[in-house]
Backbone bond lengths (Angstrom), bond angles and torsions (degrees), N, CA, C in turn:
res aa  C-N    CA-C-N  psi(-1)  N-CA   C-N-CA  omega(-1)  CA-C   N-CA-C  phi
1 X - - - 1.449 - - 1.535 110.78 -
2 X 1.298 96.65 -44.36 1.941 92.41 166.25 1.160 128.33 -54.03
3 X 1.477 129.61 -18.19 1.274 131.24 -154.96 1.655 82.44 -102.14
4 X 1.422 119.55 -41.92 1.345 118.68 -173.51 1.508 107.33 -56.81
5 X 1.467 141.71 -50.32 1.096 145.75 -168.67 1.447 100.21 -57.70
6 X 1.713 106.84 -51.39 1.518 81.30 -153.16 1.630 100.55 -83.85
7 X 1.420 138.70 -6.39 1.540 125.16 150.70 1.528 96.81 -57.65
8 X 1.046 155.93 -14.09 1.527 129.01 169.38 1.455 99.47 -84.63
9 X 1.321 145.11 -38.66 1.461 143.29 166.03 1.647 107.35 -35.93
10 X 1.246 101.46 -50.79 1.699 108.92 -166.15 1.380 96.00 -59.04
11 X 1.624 116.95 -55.49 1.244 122.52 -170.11 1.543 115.01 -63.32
12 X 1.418 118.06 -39.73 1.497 94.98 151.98 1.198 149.65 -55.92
13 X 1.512 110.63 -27.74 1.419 118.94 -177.56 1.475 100.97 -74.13
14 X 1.284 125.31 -35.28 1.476 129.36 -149.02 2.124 95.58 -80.65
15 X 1.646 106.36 -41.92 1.575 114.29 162.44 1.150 130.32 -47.85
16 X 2.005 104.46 -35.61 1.096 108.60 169.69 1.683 137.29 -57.15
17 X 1.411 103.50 -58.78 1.184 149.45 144.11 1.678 105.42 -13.96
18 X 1.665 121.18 -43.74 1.656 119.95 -148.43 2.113 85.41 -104.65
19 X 1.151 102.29 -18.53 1.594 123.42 -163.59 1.128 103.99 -81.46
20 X 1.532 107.09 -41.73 1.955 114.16 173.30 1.129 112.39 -59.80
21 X 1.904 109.98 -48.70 1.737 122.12 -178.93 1.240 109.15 -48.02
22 X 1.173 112.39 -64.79 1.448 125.38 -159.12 1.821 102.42 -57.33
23 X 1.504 115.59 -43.86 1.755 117.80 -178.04 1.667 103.55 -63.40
24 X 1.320 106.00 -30.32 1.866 94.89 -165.19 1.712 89.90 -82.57
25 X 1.434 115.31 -49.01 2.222 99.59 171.44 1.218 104.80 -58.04
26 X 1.328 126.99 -40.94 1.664 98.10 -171.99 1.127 121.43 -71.04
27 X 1.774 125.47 -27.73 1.405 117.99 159.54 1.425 115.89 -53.02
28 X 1.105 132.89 -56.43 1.905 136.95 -168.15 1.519 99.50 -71.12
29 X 1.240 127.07 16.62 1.621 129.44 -177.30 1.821 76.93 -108.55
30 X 1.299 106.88 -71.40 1.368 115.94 -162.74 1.478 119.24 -70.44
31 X 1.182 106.08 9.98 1.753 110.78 173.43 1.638 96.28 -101.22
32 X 1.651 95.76 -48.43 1.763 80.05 174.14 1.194 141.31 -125.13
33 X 1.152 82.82 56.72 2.302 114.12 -178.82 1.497 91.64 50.05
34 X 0.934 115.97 77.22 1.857 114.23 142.43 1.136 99.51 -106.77
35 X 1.736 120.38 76.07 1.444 108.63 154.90 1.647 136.98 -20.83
36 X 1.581 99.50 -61.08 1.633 108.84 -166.48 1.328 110.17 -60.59
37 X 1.740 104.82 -41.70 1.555 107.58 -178.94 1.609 121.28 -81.10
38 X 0.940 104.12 -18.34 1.451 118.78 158.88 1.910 121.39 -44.91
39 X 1.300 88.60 -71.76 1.390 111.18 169.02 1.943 117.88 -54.06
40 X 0.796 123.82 -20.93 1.456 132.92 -157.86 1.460 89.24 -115.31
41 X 1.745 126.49 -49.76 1.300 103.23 -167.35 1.997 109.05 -83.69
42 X 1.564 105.25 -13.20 1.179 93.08 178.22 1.518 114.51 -89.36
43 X 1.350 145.10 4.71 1.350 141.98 110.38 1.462 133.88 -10.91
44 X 1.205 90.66 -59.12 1.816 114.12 179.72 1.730 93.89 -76.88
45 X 0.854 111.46 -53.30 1.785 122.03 173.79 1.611 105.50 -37.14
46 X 1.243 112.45 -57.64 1.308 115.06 178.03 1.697 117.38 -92.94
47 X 1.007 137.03 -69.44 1.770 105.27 142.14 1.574 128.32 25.17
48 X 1.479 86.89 -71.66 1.719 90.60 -173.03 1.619 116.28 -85.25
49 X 1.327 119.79 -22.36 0.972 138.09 179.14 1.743 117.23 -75.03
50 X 1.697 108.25 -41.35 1.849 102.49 156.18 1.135 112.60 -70.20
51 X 1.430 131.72 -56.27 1.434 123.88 -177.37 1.697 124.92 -34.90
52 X 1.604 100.91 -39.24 1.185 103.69 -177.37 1.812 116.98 -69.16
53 X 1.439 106.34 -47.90 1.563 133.52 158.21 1.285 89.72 -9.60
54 X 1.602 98.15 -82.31 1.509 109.76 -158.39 1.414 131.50 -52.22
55 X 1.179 96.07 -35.34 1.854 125.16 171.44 1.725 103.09 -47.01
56 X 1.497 92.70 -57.96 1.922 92.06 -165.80 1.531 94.92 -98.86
57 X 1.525 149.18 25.28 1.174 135.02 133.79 1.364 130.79 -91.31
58 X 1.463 95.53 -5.18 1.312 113.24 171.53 1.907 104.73 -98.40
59 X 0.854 126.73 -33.41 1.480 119.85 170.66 1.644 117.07 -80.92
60 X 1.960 122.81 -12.38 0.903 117.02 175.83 1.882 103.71 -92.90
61 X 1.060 122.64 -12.52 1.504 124.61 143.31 1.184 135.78 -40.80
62 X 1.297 108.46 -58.31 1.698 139.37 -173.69 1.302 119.91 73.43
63 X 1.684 107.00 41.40 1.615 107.96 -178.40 1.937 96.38 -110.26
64 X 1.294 104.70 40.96 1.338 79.31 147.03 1.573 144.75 -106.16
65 X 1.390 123.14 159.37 1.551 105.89 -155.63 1.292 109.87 -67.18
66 X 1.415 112.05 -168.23 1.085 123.85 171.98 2.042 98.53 -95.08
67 X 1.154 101.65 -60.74 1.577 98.10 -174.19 1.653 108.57 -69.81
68 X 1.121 111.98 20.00 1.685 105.91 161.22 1.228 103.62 -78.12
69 X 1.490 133.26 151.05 1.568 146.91 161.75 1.765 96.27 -155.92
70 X 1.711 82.74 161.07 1.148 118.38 -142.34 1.865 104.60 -122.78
Protein backbone atom coordinates (compact mmCIF):
# COMPACT_ATOMS: atom_id res chain seq x y z
CA UNK A 1 0.00 0.00 0.00
CA UNK A 2 2.97 2.28 0.48
CA UNK A 3 4.32 1.80 -2.77
CA UNK A 4 0.72 2.61 -4.01
CA UNK A 5 0.61 6.08 -2.28
CA UNK A 6 3.66 7.19 -3.25
CA UNK A 7 2.77 6.43 -7.27
CA UNK A 8 -0.29 8.56 -6.29
CA UNK A 9 2.32 11.34 -4.92
CA UNK A 10 4.15 11.07 -8.28
CA UNK A 11 0.86 11.40 -9.93
CA UNK A 12 0.18 14.46 -8.21
CA UNK A 13 3.24 16.14 -8.73
CA UNK A 14 3.32 15.09 -12.39
CA UNK A 15 -0.74 16.99 -12.58
CA UNK A 16 0.81 19.54 -10.95
CA UNK A 17 3.51 20.10 -13.20
CA UNK A 18 0.84 19.64 -16.60
CA UNK A 19 -1.42 22.59 -14.69
CA UNK A 20 1.66 24.99 -14.66
CA UNK A 21 2.08 24.09 -18.63
CA UNK A 22 -1.15 24.50 -19.53
CA UNK A 23 -1.43 28.35 -17.30
CA UNK A 24 1.88 29.69 -18.96
CA UNK A 25 0.00 28.57 -22.91
CA UNK A 26 -3.06 29.77 -21.77
CA UNK A 27 -1.58 33.10 -20.87
CA UNK A 28 0.59 33.44 -24.42
CA UNK A 29 -2.86 32.31 -26.15
CA UNK A 30 -4.42 35.24 -24.28
CA UNK A 31 -1.76 37.87 -24.77
CA UNK A 32 -2.09 37.15 -28.37
CA UNK A 33 -5.78 36.46 -29.08
CA UNK A 34 -5.68 32.85 -29.99
CA UNK A 35 -9.17 32.66 -29.14
CA UNK A 36 -9.70 28.91 -30.26
CA UNK A 37 -6.56 27.86 -28.48
CA UNK A 38 -7.29 29.70 -25.66
CA UNK A 39 -10.58 28.19 -25.24
CA UNK A 40 -9.52 24.47 -25.69
CA UNK A 41 -6.49 24.78 -23.44
CA UNK A 42 -8.54 26.26 -20.64
CA UNK A 43 -10.90 23.14 -20.81
CA UNK A 44 -7.95 20.93 -20.73
CA UNK A 45 -6.82 23.46 -17.91
CA UNK A 46 -9.72 22.48 -16.01
CA UNK A 47 -9.86 18.74 -16.87
CA UNK A 48 -6.60 18.42 -15.44
CA UNK A 49 -7.14 20.42 -12.60
CA UNK A 50 -10.49 18.11 -11.23
CA UNK A 51 -8.76 15.01 -11.91
CA UNK A 52 -6.03 16.09 -9.87
CA UNK A 53 -8.64 17.41 -6.95
CA UNK A 54 -9.93 14.16 -7.07
CA UNK A 55 -6.70 12.21 -6.85
CA UNK A 56 -5.66 14.05 -3.48
CA UNK A 57 -9.32 13.96 -1.97
CA UNK A 58 -9.40 10.71 -2.62
CA UNK A 59 -5.91 9.91 -1.04
CA UNK A 60 -6.72 12.42 1.86
CA UNK A 61 -9.65 9.85 2.61
CA UNK A 62 -7.62 6.80 2.09
CA UNK A 63 -10.13 4.90 -0.01
CA UNK A 64 -7.95 4.09 -2.53
CA UNK A 65 -8.01 0.45 -3.73
CA UNK A 66 -5.75 -1.90 -3.58
CA UNK A 67 -6.30 -3.20 -7.30
CA UNK A 68 -6.05 0.36 -8.62
CA UNK A 69 -2.57 0.79 -10.63
CA UNK A 70 -1.15 3.36 -12.18
Amino acid sequence: MEDLSKKVDKLVEVLKEKETDLRHKLKFCKEHKFEKEEEWLRMKYQIVNEIRFEVELLKSENKFCPKLSF
